[in-house]
C-alpha positions as CSV (number, residue, x, y, z in Angstrom):
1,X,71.8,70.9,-119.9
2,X,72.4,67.2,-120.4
3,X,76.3,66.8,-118.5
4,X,78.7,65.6,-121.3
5,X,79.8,61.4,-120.6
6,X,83.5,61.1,-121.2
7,X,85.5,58.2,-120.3
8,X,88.2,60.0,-118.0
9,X,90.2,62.8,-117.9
10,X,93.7,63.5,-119.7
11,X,96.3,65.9,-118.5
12,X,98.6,67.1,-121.3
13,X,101.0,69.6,-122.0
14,X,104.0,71.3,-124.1
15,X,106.9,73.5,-123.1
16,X,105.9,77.5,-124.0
17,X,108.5,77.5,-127.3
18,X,106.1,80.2,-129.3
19,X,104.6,79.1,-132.5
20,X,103.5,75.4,-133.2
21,X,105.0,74.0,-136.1
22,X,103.0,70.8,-138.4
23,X,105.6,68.4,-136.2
24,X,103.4,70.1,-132.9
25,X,99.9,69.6,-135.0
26,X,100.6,66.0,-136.1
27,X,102.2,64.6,-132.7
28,X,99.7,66.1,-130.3
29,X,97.2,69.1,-131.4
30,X,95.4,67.0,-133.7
31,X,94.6,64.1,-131.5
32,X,94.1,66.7,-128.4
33,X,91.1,68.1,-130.5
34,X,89.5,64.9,-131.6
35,X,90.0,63.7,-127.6
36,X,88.2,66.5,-126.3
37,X,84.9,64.6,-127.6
38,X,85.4,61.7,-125.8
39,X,87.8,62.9,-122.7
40,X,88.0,65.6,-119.9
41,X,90.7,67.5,-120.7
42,X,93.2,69.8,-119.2
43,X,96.1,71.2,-120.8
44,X,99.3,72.8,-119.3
45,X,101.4,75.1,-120.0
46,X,105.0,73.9,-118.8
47,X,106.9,76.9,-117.9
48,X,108.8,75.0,-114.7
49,X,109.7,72.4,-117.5
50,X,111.3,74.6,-119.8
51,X,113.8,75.9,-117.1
52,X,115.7,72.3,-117.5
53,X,117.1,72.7,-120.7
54,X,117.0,77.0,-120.7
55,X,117.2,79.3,-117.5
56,X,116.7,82.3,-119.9
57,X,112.8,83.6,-118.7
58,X,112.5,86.9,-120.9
59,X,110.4,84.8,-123.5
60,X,108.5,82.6,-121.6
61,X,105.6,85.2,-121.3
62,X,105.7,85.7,-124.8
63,X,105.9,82.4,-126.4
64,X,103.2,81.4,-123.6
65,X,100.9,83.5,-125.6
66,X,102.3,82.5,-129.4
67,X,101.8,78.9,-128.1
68,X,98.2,79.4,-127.0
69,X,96.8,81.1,-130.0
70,X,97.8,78.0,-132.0
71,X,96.1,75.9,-129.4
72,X,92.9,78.0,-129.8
73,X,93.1,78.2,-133.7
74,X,93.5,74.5,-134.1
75,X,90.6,73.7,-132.0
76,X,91.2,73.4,-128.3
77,X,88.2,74.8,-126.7
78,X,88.9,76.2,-123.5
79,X,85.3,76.2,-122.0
80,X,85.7,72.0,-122.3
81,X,89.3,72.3,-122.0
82,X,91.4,74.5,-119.3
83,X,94.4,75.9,-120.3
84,X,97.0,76.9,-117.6
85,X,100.6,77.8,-116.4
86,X,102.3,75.0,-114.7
87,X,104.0,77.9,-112.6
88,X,100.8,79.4,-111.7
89,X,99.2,76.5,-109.8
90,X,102.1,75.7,-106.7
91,X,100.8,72.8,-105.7
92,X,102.2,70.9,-108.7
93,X,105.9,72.2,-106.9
94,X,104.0,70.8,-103.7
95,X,103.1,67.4,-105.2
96,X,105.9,67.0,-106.7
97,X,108.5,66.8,-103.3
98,X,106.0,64.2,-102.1
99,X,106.9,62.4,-105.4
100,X,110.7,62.7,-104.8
101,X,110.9,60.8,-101.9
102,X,109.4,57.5,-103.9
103,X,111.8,56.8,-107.2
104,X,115.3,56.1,-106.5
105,X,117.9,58.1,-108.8
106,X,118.9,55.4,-110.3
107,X,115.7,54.5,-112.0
108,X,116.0,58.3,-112.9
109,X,119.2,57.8,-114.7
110,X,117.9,54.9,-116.5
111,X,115.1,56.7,-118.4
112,X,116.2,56.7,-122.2
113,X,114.3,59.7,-123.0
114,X,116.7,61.6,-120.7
115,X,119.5,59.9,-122.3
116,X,118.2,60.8,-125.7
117,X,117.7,64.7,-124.6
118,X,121.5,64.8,-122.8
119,X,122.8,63.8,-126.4
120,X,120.9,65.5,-128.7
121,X,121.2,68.8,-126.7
122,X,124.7,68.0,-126.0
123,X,124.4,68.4,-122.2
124,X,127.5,68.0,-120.1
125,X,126.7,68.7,-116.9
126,X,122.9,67.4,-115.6
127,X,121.0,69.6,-113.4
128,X,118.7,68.2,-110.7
129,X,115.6,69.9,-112.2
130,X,116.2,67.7,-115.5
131,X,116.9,64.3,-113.4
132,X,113.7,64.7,-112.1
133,X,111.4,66.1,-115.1
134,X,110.0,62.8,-115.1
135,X,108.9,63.5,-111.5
136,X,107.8,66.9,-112.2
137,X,105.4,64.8,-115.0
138,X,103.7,62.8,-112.6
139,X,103.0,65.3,-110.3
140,X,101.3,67.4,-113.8
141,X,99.4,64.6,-114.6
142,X,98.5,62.8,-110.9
143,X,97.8,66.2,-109.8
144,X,94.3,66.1,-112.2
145,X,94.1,62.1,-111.4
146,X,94.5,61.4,-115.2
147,X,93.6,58.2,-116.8
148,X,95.0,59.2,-119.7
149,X,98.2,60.6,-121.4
150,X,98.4,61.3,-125.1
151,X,102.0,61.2,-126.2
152,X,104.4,60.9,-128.8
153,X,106.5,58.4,-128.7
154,X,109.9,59.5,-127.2
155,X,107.5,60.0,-123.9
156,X,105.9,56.4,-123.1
157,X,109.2,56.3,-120.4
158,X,108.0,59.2,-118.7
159,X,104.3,58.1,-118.5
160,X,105.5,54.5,-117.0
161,X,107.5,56.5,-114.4
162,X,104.2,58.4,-113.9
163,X,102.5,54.7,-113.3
164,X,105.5,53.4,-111.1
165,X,104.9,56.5,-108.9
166,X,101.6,56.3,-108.4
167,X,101.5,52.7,-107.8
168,X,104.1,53.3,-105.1
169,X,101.8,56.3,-103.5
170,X,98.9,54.0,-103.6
171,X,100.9,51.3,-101.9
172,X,102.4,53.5,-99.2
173,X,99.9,55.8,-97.8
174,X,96.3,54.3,-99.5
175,X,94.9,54.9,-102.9
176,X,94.6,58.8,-104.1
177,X,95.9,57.7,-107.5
178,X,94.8,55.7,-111.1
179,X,97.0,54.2,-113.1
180,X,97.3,56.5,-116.3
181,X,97.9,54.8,-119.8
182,X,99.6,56.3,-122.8
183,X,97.5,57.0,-125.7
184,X,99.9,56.7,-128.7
185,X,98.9,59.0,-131.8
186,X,98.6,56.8,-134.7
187,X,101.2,59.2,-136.8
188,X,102.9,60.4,-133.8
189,X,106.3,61.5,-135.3
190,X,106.8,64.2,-138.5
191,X,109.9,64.7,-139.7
192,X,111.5,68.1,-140.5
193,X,112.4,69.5,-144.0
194,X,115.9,67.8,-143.8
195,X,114.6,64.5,-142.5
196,X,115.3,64.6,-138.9
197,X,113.2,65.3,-135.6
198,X,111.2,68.7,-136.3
199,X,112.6,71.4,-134.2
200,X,112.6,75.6,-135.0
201,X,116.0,75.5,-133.2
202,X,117.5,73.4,-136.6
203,X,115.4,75.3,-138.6
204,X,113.7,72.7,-140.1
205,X,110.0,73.9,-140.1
206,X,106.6,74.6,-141.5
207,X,104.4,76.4,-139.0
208,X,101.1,76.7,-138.9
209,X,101.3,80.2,-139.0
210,X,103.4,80.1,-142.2
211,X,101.6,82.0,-145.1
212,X,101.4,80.0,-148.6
213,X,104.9,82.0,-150.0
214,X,106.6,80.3,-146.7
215,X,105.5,77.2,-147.2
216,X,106.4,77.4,-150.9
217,X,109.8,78.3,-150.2
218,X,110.6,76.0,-147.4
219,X,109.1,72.9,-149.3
220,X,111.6,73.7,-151.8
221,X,114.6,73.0,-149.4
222,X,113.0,69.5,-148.2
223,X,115.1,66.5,-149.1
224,X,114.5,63.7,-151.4
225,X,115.5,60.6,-152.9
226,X,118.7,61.2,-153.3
227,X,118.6,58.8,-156.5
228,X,115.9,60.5,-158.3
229,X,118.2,63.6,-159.3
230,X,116.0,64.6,-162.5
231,X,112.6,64.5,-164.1
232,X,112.7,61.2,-165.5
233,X,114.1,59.1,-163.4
234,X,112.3,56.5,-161.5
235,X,111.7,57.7,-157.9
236,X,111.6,55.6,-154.4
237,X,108.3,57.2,-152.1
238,X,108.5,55.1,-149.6
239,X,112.0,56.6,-148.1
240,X,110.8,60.1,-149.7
241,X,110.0,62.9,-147.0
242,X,107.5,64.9,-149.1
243,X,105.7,61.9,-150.0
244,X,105.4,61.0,-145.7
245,X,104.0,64.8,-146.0
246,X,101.4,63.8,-148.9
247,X,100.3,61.0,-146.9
248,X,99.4,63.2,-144.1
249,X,98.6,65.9,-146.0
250,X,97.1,64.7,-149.5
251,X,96.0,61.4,-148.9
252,X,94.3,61.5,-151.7
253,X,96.4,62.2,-154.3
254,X,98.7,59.4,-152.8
255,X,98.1,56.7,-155.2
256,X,98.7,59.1,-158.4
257,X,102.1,60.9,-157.0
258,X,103.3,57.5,-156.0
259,X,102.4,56.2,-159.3
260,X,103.9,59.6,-160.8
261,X,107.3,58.9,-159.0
262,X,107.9,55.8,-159.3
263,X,107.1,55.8,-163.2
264,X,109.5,59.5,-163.2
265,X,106.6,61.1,-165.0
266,X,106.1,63.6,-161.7
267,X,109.5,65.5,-160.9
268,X,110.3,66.6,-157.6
269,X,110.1,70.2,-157.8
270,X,106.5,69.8,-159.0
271,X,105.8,67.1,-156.5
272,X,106.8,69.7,-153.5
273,X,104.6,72.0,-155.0
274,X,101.7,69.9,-154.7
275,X,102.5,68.9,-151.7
276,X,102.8,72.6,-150.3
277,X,99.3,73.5,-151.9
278,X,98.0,70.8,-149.7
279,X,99.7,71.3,-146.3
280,X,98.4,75.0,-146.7
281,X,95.2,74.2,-147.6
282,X,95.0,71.9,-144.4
283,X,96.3,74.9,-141.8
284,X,94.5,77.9,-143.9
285,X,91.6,77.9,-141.7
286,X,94.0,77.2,-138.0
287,X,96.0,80.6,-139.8
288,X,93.0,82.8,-140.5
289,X,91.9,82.2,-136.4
290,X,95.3,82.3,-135.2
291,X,95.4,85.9,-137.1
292,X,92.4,86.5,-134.6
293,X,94.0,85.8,-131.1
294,X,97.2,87.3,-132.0
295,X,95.6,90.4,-132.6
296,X,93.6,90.0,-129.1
297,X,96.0,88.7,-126.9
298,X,94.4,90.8,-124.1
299,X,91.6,87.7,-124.5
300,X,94.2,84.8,-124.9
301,X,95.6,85.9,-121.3
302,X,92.1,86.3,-119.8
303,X,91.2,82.5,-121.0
304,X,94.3,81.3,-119.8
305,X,93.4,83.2,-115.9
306,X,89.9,81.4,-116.2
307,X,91.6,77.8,-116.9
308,X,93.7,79.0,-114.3
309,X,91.2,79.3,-111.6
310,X,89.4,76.3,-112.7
311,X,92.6,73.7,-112.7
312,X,93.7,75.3,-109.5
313,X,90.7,74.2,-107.6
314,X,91.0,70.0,-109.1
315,X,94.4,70.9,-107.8
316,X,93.5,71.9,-104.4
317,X,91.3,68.9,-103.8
318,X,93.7,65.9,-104.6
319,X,96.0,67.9,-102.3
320,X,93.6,67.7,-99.9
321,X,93.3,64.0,-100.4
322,X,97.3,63.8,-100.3
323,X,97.6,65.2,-97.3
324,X,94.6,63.3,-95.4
325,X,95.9,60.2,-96.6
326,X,99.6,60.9,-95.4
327,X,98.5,62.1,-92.2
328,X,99.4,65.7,-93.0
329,X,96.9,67.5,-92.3
């Protein structure tokens, strides 16, 4: 068999937080599928990461599982693409003391997405672990010598801390590392039903696993213009939620709801109800798979053991390329 040409390898990952919601889909799972045609991928799952923000572990099996189903049903292939724990592979722990010692904690304490994550989560005391998630990062993503590092937004800090540490490593003890860029989605950010950042812990979701009833009746509760309070009244898209949904969603049907709106011939409860027919026929297909792994979750674990063994021994050999180059060994 002909071996696949790619142009480099990506390392990406997401916290174990159970089912994906559209947010998940739109920011990441899509462009992770399309990239696995082009890229070598690996993807992680980041169980050490979730302990900076929650020490409670009873769900983390779990939503590990809930999390990789959606994966699979989206598209991620895991013969192309190795899934794995973060926990299960030590020397990402390993790699990252090494990565400690080069990044001051002052350049630590000026990362915004930190800042961003001690307000919104209302955090009054920082723990070490969360200081140095950016460290933990590089070590995920230098650890598989990625080139590459689709992300949303909020995370371009963290992947320039990833290319300030490697840099440094490179400079120090001889070259192990590349220089990973960011690969920016190009609709990187979906808002939630009430307009802010999507999140299940506000409540403000549609998940892929959502039947067509749910979607219905969460739809229903999305906000609006606020100035287009009745059928009839001329409507403003452009700072409309649903109608950022249609555009992702029902592209095209864009032109006639945003002549609809604008005109108040299309009301909003109708609009919504459009717009849920076409979110659900979008996910239908990633639903009827997911059905399928969460019935055989016996086979979701076994796929994540193989992508297991398989990142472990990429793993093992930049360790072994760490350690000859700092004398280590």
């Amino acid at each position: 068999m002909e071996k696949r040409k790619v142009k480099g390898r990506i390392l990406s990952g997401m916290r174990p937080t159970g089912k994906m919601h559209l947010g998940n889909y739109v920011g990441a799972l899509e462009n992770w599928v399309k990239l696995q045609q082009e890229y070598e991928n690996y993807h992680l799952i980041a169980d050490y990461h979730a302990l900076t923000t929650n020490l409670d572990t009873s769900e983390l099996f779990t939503n590990t599982i809930e999390m990789v189903c959606d994966w699979l049903a989206v598209g991620i292939d895991p013969q192309r693409s190795p899934i794995f724990r973060q926990s299960q592979i030590k020397e990402h722990s390993e790699l990252c003391l090494i990565f400690g010692m080069l990044i001051t904690t002052a350049r630590l304490e000026r990362n915004p997405t930190l800042k961003e994550q001690v307000r919104d989560l209302n955090i009054g005391t920082l723990v070490f672990g969360h200081l140095g998630y950016p460290v933990l990062q590089a070590a995920d993503i230098l650890l598989y010598k990625g080139n590459v590092v689709p992300v949303g937004e909020d995370q371009v800090p963290h992947v320039e801390i990833t290319r300030e540490i490697a840099r440094k490593f490179n400079q120090t003890w001889g070259k192990v590392f590349p220089i990973p860029e960011a690969k920016l989605t190009s609709f990187a950010r979906l808002p939630g039903l009430d307009g802010n950042k999507m999140s299940k812990s506000v409540g403000n979701t549609i998940l892929l696993a959502d039947s067509p009833d749910d979607i219905k009746a969460k739809i229903k509760k999305a906000v609006t213009d606020p100035q287009k309070i009745r059928r009839g009244d001329p409507g403003r898209p452009e700072i409309c939620l649903v109608y950022t949904y249609h555009k992702k969603f029902n592209a095209e049907q864009c032109p006639e709801i945003y002549s609809g709106c604008t005109s108040g011939a299309l009301g909003c409860v109708e609009c919504k109800m459009k717009c849920g027919e076409a979110i659900y026929k979008v996910i239908e297909p990633y639903r009827n798979r997911r059905m399928y792994y969460a019935s055989h979750q016996s086979e979701v674990l076994d796929i994540i053991i193989d992508g297991e063994k398989r990142a472990r021994t990429v793993a093992q050999s930049t360790m072994t390329d760490v350690r000859e180059k700092m004398k280590l060994g």
